[in-house]
C-alpha positions in Angstrom: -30.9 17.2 16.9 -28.7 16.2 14.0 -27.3 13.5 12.7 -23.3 13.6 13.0 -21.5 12.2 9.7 -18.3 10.8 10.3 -15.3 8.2 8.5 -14.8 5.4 9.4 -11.8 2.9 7.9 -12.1 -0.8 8.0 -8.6 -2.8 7.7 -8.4 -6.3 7.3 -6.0 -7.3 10.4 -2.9 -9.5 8.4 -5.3 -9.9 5.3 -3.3 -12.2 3.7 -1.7 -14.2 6.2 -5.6 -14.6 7.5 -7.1 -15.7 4.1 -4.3 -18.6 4.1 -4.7 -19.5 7.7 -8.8 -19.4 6.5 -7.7 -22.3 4.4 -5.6 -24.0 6.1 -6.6 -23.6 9.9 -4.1 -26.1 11.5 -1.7 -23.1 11.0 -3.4 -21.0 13.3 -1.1 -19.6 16.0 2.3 -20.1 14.0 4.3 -18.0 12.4 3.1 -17.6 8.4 5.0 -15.6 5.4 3.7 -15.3 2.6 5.2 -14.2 -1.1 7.0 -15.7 -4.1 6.5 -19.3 -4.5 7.0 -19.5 -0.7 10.6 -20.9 -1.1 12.6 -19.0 1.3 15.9 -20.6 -0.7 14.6 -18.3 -3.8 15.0 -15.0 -4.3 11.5 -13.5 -3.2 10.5 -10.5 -0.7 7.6 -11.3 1.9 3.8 -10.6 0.8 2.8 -10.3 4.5 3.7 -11.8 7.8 1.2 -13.2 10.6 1.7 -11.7 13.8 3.5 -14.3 15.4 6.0 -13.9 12.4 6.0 -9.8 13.1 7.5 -10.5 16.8 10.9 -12.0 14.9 11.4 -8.6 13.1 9.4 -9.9 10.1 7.5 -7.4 8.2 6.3 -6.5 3.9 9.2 -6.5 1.3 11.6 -8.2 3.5 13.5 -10.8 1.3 12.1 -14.2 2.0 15.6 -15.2 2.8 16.4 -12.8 5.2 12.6 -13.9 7.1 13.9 -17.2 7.3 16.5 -16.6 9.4 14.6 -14.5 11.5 12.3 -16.8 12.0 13.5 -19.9 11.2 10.4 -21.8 12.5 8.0 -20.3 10.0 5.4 -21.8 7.3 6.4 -20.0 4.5 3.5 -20.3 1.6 3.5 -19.2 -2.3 1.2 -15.9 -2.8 -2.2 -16.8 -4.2 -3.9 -12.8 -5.5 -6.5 -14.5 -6.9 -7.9 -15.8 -3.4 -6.9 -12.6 -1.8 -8.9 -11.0 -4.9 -12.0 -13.0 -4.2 -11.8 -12.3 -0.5 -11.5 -8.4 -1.1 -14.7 -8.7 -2.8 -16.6 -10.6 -0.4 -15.4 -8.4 2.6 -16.4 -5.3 0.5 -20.0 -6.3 -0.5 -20.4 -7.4 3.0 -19.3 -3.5 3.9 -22.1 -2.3 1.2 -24.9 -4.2 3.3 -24.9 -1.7 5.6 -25.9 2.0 5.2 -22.8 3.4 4.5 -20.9 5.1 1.6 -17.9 2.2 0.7 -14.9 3.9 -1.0 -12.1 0.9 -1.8 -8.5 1.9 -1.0 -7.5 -2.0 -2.1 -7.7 -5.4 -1.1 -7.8 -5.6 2.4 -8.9 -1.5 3.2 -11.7 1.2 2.8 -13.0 4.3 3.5 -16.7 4.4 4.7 -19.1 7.5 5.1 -21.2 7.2 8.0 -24.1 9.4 9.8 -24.7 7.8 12.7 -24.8 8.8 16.5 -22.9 5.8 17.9 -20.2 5.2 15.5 -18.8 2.4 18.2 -21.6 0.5 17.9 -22.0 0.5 14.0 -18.4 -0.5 14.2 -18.5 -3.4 16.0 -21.2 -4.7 13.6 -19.1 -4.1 11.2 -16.7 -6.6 12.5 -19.3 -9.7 13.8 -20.6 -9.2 10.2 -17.0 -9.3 8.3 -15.9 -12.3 10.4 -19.3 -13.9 10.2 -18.8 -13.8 6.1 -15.6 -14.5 5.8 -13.8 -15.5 9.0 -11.6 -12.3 9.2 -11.3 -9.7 11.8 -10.9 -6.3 10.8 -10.2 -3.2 12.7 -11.8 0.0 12.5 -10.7 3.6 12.9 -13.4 6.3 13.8 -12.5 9.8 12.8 -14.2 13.0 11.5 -11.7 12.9 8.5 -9.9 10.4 6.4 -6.6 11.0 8.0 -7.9 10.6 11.1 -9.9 7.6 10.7 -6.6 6.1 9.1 -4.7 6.9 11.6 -7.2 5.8 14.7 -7.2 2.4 12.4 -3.6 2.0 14.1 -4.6 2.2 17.4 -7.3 -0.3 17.2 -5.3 -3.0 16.2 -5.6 -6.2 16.1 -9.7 -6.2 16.0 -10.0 -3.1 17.8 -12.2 0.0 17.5 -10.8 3.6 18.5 -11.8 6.8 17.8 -9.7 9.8 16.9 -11.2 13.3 16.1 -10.4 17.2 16.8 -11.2 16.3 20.4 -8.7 14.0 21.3 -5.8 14.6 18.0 -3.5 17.0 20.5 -3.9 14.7 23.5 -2.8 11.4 21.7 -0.4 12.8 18.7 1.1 15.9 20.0 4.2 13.8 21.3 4.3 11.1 18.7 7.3 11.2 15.8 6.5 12.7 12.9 6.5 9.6 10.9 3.2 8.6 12.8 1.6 10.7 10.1 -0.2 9.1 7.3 2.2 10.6 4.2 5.3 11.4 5.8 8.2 8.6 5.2 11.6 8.2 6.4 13.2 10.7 4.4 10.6 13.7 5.2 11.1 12.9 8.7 15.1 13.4 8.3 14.7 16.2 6.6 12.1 17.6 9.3 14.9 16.6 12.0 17.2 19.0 10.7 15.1 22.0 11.3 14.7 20.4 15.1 11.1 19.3 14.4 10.8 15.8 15.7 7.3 15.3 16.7 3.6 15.9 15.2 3.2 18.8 17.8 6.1 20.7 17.2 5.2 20.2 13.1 1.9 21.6 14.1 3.8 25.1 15.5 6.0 25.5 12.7 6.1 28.4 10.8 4.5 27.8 7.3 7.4 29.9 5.3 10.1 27.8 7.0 8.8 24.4 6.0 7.6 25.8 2.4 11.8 27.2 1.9 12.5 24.0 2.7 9.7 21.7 1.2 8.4 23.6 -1.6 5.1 26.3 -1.2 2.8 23.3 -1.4 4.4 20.4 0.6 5.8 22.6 3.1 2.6 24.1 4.5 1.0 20.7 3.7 3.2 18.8 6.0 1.7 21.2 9.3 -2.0 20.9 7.8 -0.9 17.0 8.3 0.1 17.5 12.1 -2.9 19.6 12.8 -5.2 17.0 12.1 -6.8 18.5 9.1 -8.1 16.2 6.3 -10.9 15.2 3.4 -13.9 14.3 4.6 -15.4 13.9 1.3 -16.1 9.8 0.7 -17.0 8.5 -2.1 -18.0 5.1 -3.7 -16.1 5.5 -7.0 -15.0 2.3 -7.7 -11.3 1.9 -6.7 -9.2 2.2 -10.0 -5.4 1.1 -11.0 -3.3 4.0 -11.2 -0.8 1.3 -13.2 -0.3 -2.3 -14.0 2.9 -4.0 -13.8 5.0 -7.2 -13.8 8.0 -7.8 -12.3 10.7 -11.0 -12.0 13.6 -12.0 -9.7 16.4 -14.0 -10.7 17.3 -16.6 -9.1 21.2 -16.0 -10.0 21.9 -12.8 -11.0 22.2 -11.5 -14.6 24.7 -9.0 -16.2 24.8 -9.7 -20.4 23.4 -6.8 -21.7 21.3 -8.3 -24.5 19.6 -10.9 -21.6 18.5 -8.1 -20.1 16.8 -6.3 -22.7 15.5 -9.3 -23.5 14.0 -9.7 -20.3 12.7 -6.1 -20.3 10.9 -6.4 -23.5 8.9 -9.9 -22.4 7.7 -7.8 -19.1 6.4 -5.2 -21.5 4.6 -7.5 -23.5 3.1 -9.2 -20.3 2.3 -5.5 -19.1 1.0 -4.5 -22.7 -1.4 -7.6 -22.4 -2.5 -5.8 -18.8 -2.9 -2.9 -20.3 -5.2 -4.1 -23.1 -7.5 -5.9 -20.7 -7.8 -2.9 -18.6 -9.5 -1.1 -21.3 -7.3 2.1 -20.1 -4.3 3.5 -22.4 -0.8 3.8 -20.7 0.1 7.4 -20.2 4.0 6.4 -19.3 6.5 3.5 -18.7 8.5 2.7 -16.2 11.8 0.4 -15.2 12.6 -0.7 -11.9 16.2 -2.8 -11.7 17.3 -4.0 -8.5 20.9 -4.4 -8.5 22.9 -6.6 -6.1 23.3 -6.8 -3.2 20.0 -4.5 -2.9 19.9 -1.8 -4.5 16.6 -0.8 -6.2 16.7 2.0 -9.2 13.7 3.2 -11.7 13.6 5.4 -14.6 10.7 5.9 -16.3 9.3 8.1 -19.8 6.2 9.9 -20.8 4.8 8.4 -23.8 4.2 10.6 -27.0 0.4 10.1 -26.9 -1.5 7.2 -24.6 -1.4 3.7 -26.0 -2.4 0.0 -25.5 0.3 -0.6 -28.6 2.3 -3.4 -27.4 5.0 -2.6 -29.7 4.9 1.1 -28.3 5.5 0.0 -24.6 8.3 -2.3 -25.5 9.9 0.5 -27.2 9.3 2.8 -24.3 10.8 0.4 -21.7 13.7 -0.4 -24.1 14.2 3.5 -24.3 14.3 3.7 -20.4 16.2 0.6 -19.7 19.0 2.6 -22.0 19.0 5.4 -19.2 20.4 3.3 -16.6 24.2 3.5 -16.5 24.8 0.9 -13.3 26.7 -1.9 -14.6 26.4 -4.3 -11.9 25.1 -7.8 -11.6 21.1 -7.6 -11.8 18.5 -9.6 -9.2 15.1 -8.3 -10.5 14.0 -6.6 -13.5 10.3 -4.8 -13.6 7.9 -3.1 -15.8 4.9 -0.4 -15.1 2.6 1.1 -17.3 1.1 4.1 -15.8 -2.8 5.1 -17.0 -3.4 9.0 -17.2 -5.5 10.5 -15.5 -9.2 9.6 -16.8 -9.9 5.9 -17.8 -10.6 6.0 -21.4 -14.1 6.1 -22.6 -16.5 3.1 -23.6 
């Protein structure tokens, strides 16, 4: 009898809400938001939200400002990615003990290849061993692909295991909205609405020419191959690798002079430039993001003659696209990416 392979994906439940209430245990229980310097007066957007925090409406890239009066009540506690950093690792190498294939999606997530005939039980071990190391709980999605091992991740949560594969997809996903699909946001699922398909099994008997006139020949058709289940099963332990660095900053009152502003663009490039050198990767393009008040976000963003680590290059290149924005209005937040190609550069 063989051996069945299947994915698994471990998630960190509240990652880093849990490495601060690690460190500070008292808090344990209360509401926690993290982000910024943890000043909910300043202009910052939340890092993460304990649970207790979630149940006020509380959740990732809400300003800090807007969380406070949701939830009054909460600790509210600067962002620290170096501990978070140092976690990640520990949580990972603790994955690695085990005989599994690790692929890293980030901090607080991963892919694992398993061949196992009681992936349930390799799971739970999983967990005691990740809590034992670190204190954490993690949840763990079963599935006989990635997108259904990230999506069974869902259902397991908080510190759960569940297990979604061909067997069960129809039975539990048929009737759920669309946007329960890893890779389909709010704006696919609009558009999706308009031709009357509202849930994963009616995307799954859509006719592939409609949704490719509508989507494009490869998204269209790729959208149904999403409700039907189908996925990679390939996992691999390639080290996870930054698709981009950048650096960002919020204002505390906002900014309109022109020349301030390039002049704050040009110190993020610098900052990203020194990113960019350290990586050891050359930046393939640059990008802007501005985030006009009240809360309006924008970015622009250029392909760079040839791939650099040039300092003096990026600036350039973010000046260049900072020039493309015609919005006038006050300014909040001002960010920088460099983007790597597509192979890091040898050496």
């Amino acid at each position: 009898m063989s051996i069945p392979d299947w994915v698994l994906h471990v998630d960190l439940d509240q990652f880093i809400a849990a490495v601060e209430i690690g460190r500070r245990p008292e808090l344990r229980g209360l509401p926690v938001i993290v982000g910024g310097a943890g000043d909910p007066t300043q202009r910052a957007v939340v890092a993460t939200a304990s649970y207790e925090a979630r149940e006020f409406g509380v959740h990732s890239g809400m300003p800090l400002r807007t969380a406070a009066k949701r939830c009054p009540d909460a600790v509210f506690l600067p962002s620290d990615p170096q501990a978070y950093e140092e976690v990640s690792e520990q949580v990972m190498a603790t994955l690695r003990g085990f005989p599994v294939v690790v692929e890293i999606l980030g901090w607080d997530e991963a892919f694992l290849g398993v061949r196992t005939t009681d992936p349930e039980a390799l799971a739970a071990d999983l967990q005691r061993a990740v809590t034992a190391e670190t204190g954490l709980s993690c949840s763990v999605g079963i599935g006989d692909n990635k997108l259904r091992a990230k999506l069974a991740t869902g259902f397991a949560k908080p510190a759960g295991v569940y297990r979604l594969t061909r067997d069960n997809w129809v039975a539990v996903m048929a009737e759920r909205p669309v946007d329960a699909l890893w890779g389909i946001g709010r704006r696919t699922t609009a558009k999706l609405a308009e031709l009357g398909l509202t849930t994963v099994g009616q995307l799954a008997r859509a006719d592939p020419a409609d949704l490719a006139a509508r989507f494009g020949p490869n998204m269209g058709p790729w959208y149904r191959t999403l409700a039907l289940g189908a996925g990679d099963t390939e996992v691999t332990a390639t080290p996870w690798v930054a698709k981009s660095r950048s650096r960002e900053t919020t204002f505390q009152q906002n900014i309109t002079d022109r020349t301030e502003i390039a002049k704050e663009v040009a110190a993020l490039a610098r900052r990203v430039a020194r990113d960019v050198t350290e990586e050891g990767r050359p930046a393939a393009r640059v990008g802007v993001k501005i985030r006009f008040a009240p809360f309006i976000t924008q970015t622009r963003s250029c392909t760079l003659p040839a791939p650099t680590s040039d300092a003096q290059a990026i600036e350039r290149a973010a000046l260049e696209v900072l020039d493309r924005f015609a919005d006038a209005r006050p300014v909040r937040l001002l960010g920088v990416r460099a983007e790597f190609g597509e192979d890091p550069a040898p050496g």
